[in-house]
C-alpha positions as CSV (number, residue, x, y, z in Angstrom):
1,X,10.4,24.5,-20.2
2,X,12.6,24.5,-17.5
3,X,10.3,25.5,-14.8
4,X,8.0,22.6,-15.5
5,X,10.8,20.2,-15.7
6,X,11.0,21.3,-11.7
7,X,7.7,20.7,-10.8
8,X,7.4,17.4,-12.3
9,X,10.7,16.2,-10.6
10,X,9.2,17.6,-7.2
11,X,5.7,15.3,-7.2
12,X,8.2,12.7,-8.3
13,X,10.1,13.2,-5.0
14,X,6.6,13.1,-3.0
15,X,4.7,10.7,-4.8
16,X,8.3,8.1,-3.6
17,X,8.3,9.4,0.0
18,X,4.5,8.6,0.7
19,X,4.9,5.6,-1.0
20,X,8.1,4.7,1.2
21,X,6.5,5.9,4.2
22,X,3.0,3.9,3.4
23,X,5.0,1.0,2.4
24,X,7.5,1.0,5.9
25,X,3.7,1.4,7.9
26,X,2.3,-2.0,6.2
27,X,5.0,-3.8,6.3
28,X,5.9,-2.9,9.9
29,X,2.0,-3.6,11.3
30,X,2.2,-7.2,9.4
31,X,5.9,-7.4,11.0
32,X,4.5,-7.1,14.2
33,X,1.6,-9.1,13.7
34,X,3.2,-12.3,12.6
35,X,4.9,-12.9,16.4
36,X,1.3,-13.1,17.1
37,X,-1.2,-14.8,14.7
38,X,-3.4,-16.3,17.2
39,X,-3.8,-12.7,18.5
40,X,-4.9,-11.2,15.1
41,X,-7.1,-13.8,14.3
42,X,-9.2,-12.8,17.4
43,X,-9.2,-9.3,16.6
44,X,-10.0,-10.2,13.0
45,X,-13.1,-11.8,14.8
46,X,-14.2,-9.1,17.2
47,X,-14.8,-6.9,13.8
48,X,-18.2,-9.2,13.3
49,X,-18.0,-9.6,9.8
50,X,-21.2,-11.5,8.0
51,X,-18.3,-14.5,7.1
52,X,-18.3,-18.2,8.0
53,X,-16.2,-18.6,11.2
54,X,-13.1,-20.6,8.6
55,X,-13.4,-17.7,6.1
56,X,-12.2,-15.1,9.3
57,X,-9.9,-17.5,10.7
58,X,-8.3,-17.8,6.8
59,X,-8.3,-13.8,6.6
60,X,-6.7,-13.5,10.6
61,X,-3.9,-15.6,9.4
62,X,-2.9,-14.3,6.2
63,X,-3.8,-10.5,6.7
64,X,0.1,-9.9,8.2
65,X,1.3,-11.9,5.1
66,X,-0.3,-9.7,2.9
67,X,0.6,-6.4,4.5
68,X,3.9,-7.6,4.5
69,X,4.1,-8.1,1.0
70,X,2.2,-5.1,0.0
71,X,4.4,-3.1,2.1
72,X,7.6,-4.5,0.4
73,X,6.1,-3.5,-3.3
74,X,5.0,-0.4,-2.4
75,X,8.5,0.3,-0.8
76,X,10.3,-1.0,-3.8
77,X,7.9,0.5,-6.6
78,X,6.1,-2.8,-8.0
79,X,3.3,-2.3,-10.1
80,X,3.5,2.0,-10.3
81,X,3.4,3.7,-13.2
């Protein structure tokens, strides 16, 4: 049973370092987005989605937020199995 015990603990290890790496990438892209929300909400804009004008500003603003915060559980392990 040994050998199995191995390959368990090895998808451990690289199921945590692409959750640490996807993590780091979210949080850093709302990290760098927050410095400039006026910015995001414009590019949120230029993607044309079939939403009320308020609706995309709403989403431009707190789409950095969110990364943020996703990045931070993935990168600390809330919500996995």
């Amino acid at each position: 049973m040994a050998p199995r015990q191995v390959t368990r603990d090895w998808r451990d290890w690289v199921g945590l370092l692409a959750r640490l790496a996807l993590g780091f990438g979210l949080a850093f892209a709302g990290l760098l987005k927050v410095g400039r929300l006026e910015a995001n909400v414009a590019q949120v804009e230029l993607y044309q989605l079939p939403l009320p004008h308020s609706v995309i500003t709403v989403i431009g603003y707190a789409q950095p937020f969110f990364e943020i915060a996703v990045g931070v559980m993935l990168m600390i392990g809330l919500f996995t199995r």
